[in-house]
C-alpha positions in Angstrom: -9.7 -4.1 -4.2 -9.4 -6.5 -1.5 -12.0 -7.6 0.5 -12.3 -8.5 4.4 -13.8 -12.2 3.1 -10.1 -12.6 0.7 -8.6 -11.6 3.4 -9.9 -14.2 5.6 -8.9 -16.7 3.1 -5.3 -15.6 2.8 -5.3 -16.2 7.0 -6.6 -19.3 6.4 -4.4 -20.4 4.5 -1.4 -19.4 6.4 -2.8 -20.9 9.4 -2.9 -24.1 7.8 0.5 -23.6 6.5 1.3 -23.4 10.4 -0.4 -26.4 11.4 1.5 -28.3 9.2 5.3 -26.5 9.2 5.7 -26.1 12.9 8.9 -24.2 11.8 7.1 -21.0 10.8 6.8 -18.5 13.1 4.2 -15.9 13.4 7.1 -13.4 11.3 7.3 -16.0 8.9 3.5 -15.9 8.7 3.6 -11.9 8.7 5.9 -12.1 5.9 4.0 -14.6 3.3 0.8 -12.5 4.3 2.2 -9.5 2.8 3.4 -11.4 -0.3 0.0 -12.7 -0.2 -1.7 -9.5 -0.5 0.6 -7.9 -3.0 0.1 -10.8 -5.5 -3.4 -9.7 -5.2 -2.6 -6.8 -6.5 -0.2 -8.5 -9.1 -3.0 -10.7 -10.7 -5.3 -7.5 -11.0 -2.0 -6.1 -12.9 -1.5 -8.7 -15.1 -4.8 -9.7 -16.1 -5.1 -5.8 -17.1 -2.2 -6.3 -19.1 -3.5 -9.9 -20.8 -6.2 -8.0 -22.2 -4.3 -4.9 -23.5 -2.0 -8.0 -25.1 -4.9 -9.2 -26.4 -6.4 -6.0 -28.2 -2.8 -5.5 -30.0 -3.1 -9.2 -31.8 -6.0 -6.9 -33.7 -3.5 -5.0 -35.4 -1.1 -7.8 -36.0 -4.0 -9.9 -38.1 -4.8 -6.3 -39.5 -1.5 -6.5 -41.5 -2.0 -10.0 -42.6 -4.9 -9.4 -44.0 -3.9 -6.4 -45.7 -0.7 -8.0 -47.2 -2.6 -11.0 -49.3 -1.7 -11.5 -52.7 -5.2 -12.0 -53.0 -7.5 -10.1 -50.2 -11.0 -11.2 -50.0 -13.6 -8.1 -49.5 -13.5 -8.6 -45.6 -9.8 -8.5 -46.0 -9.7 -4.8 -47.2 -12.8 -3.9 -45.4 -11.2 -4.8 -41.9 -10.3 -2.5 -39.3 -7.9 -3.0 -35.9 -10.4 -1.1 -34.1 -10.0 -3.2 -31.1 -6.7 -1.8 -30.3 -6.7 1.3 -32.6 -9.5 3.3 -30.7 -9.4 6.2 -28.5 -10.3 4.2 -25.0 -7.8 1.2 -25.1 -5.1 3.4 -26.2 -5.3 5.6 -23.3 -4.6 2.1 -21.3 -1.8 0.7 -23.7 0.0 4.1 -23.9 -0.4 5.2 -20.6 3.2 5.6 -19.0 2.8 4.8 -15.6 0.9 2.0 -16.1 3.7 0.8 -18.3 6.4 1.4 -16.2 4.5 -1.3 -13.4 4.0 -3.7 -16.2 7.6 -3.2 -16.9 9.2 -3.4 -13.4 6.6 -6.7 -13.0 8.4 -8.4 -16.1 5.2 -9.0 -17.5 6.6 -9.4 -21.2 9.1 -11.8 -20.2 6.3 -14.3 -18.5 3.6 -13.9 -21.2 3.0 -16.6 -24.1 2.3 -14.6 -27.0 0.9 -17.6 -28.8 -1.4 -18.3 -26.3 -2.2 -14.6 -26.2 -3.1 -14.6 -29.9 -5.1 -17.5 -29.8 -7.2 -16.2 -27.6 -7.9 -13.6 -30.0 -8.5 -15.7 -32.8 -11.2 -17.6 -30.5 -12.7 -14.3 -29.6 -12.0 -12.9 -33.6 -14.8 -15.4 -34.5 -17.5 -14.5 -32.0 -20.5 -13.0 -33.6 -20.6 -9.6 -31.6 -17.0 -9.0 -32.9 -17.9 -9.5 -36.5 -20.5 -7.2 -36.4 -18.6 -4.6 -34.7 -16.3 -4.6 -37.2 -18.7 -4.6 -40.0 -19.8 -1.0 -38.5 -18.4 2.5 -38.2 -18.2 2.7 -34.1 -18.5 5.3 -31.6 -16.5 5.6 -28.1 -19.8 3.8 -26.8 -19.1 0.3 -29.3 -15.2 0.7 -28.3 -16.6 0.3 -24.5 -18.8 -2.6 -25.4 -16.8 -5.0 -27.5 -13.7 -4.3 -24.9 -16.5 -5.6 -22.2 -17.7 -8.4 -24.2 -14.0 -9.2 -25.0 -13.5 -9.3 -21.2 -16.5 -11.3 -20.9 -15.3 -13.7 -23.4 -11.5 -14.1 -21.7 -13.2 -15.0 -18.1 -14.8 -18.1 -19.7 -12.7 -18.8 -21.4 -10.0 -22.1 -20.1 -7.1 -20.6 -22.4 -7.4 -17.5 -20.2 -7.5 -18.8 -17.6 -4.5 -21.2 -18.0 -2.3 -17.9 -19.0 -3.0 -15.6 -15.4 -3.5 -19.0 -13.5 -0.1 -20.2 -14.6 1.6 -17.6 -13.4 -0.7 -16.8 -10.1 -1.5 -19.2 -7.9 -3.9 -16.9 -6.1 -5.9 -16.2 -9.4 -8.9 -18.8 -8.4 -8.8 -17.2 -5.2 -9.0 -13.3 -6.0 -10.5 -14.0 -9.6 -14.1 -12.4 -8.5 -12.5 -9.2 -6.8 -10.2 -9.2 -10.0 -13.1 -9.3 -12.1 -15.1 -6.9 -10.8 -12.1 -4.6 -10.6 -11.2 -4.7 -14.2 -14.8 -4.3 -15.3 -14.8 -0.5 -13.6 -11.4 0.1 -15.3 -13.0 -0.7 -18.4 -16.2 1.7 -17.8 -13.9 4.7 -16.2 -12.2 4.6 -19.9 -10.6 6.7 -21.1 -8.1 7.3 -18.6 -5.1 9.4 -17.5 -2.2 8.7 -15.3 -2.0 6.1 -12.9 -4.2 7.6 -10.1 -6.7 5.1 -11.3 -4.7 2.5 -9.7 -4.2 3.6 -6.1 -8.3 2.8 -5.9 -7.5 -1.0 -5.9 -4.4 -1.0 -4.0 -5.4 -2.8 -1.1 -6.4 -0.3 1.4 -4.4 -0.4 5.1 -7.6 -0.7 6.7 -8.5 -4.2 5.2 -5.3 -5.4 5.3 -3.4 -4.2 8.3 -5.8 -3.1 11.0 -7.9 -6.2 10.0 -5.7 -8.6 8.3 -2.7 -8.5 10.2 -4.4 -8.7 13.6 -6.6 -11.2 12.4 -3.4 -13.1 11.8 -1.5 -12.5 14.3 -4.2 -12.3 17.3 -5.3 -16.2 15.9 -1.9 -17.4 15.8 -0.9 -16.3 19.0 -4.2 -16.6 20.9 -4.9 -20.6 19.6 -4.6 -22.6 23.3 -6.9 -19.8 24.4 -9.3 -19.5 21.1 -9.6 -23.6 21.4 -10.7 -23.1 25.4 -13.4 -21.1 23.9 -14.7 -23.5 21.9 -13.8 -26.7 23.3 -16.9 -26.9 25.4 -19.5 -26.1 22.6 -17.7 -29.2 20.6 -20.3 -31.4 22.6 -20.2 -35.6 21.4 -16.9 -34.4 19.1 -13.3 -34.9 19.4 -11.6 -31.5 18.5 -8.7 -33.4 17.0 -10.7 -35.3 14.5 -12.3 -32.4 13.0 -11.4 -31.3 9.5 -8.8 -29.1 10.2 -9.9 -26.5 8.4 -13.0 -26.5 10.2 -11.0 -26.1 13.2 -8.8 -23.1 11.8 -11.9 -20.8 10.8 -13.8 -21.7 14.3 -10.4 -20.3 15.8 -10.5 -17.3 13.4 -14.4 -16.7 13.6 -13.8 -16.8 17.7 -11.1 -14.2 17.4 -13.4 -12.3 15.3 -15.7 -12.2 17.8 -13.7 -11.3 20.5 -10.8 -9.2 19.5 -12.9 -7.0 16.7 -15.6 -5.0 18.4 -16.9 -3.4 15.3 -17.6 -6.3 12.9 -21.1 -7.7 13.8 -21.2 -10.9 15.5 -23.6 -12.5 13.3 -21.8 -11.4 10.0 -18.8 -13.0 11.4 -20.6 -16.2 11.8 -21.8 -15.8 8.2 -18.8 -15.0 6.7 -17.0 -18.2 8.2 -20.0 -20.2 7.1 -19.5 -19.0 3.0 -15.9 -19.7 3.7 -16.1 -23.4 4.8 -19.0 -23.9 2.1 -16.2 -23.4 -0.2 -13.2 -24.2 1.1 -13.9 -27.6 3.8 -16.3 -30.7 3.4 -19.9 -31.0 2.3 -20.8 -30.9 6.2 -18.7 -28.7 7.1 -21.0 -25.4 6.3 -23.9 -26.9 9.2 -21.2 -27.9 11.0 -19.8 -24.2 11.6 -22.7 -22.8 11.5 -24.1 -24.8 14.4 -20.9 -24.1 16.4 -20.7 -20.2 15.7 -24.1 -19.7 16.3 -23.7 -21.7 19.9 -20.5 -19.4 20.3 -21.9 -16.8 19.6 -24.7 -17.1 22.3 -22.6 -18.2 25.4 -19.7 -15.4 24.4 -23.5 -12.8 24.9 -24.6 -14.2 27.9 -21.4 -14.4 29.5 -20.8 -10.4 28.8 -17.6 -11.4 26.8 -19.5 -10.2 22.8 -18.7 -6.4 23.3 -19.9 -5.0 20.2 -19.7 -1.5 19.0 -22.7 0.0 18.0 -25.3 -2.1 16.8 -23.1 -5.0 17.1 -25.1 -8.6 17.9 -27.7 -7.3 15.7 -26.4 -6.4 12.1 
């Protein structure tokens, strides 16, 4: 599920985290990166299980509406499809998945309230009335559980609920999105083998990651040699930090990874500062990692696999 661009976010951030708690170590730093990634994998958990929460309200207003003294015609003609058809079941009653929900404590940290007023929001959206104004095949099940999805991502109340409890949701919400979305189309499903597919994969995360992390943190006098000289008419220690941690991270990319292209490095780190650092800072790296770049060619240091320099 991960992606090497997350993961060079979650370094990031721990390198900042160093520069300003000169009591972590690079341990310390191995440790929160691995509590990093696996709350990744949390928030993709969770946010599975918000919307399962969400389909179940369906059968709760169900028996409200069936249990009127006086039932108007849309009372008695309703139907807790949403949660009653053959593709979320096979996610709601699917043991294994349970038994991580479970062992997460997902129930315990949930709001039902707030889960069932998302419902309601959604319950009055026009593609939900006429859905259950019509007798619906596997196909409708699929598409109102996407547009359901579609409708919990915008929405703030959403939000609030898997933000509240992850910190890293506005981080990994895109991966997370786009993970759920091919849960939904692969439904129905059996078993949890499903799952292992967005486990972070060991190649991402600990022949990349790690090293990534560790090779930046220990390398930094030597990564700030490298760039020191390119710095021309600025004083390194009155950049924006940040700045300063992904030109360290984009030079150890450079160097220590011979398989990951040169100039995708240098784009990467340039996406990153866009959103992460100051209005400037996207030229800013740009211009430096493209300088960088050049001198680490000419002077035979950029030993690239393969195509390298050129992809």
């Amino acid at each position: 599920m991960l992606s090497r661009r997350s993961v060079r976010i979650k370094v990031m951030q721990l390198l900042y985290a160093k520069s300003t708690d000169e009591l972590l170590t690079q341990k310390g730093s191995e440790q929160r990166y691995n509590r990093m990634i696996e709350q990744s994998y949390d928030v993709f958990l969770f946010t599975l299980f918000t919307i399962i929460q969400v389909t179940k309200i369906a059968s709760e207003d169900e028996t409200k509406k069936k249990a009127k003294h006086l039932p108007t015609e849309a009372d008695k003609l309703f139907s807790a499809k949403l949660c009653d058809n053959a593709l979320i079941r096979s996610l709601r009653d699917n043991p294994d998945l349970n038994k991580r929900f479970e062992k997460k404590s997902f129930n315990a940290i949930t709001d039902r309230d707030l889960i069932t007023k998302v419902y309601f929001q959604f319950a009055k959206e026009e593609a939900y009335q006429e859905y259950l104004g019509r007798t619906s095949t596997d196909e409708d099940h699929l598409e109102m559980l996407l547009e359901l999805f579609r409708f919990c991502r915008k929405s703030e109340l959403f939000n609030d609920i898997i933000g509240d409890q992850f910190l890293n949701w506005i981080d990994d919400k895109s991966l997370v999105i786009g993970s759920i979305k091919k849960v939904l189309k692969a439904l129905p499903i059996e078993g949890d083998e499903f799952l292992k597919e967005y486990y972070p994969d060991d190649e991402t995360v600990k022949e990349y990651g790690e090293m990534l992390l560790k090779r930046t943190f220990l390398g930094d006098a030597a990564l700030l040699s490298q760039i020191q000289p390119i710095l021309t008419n600025w004083d390194h220690e009155r950049l924006a930090l940040i700045d300063m941690i992904l030109l360290k991270m984009a030079a150890c990319e450079m160097l220590e990874f011979p398989t990951i292209p040169a100039k995708v490095t240098l784009n990467e780190y340039v996406e990153v500062a866009k959103s992460y650092s100051t209005d400037k800072s996207k030229e800013f790296v740009n211009g430096v990692l493209d300088k960088l770049m050049k001198e680490l060619m000419n002077s035979g240091k950029l030993n690239k696999e393969g195509r390298g320099l050129v992809e």
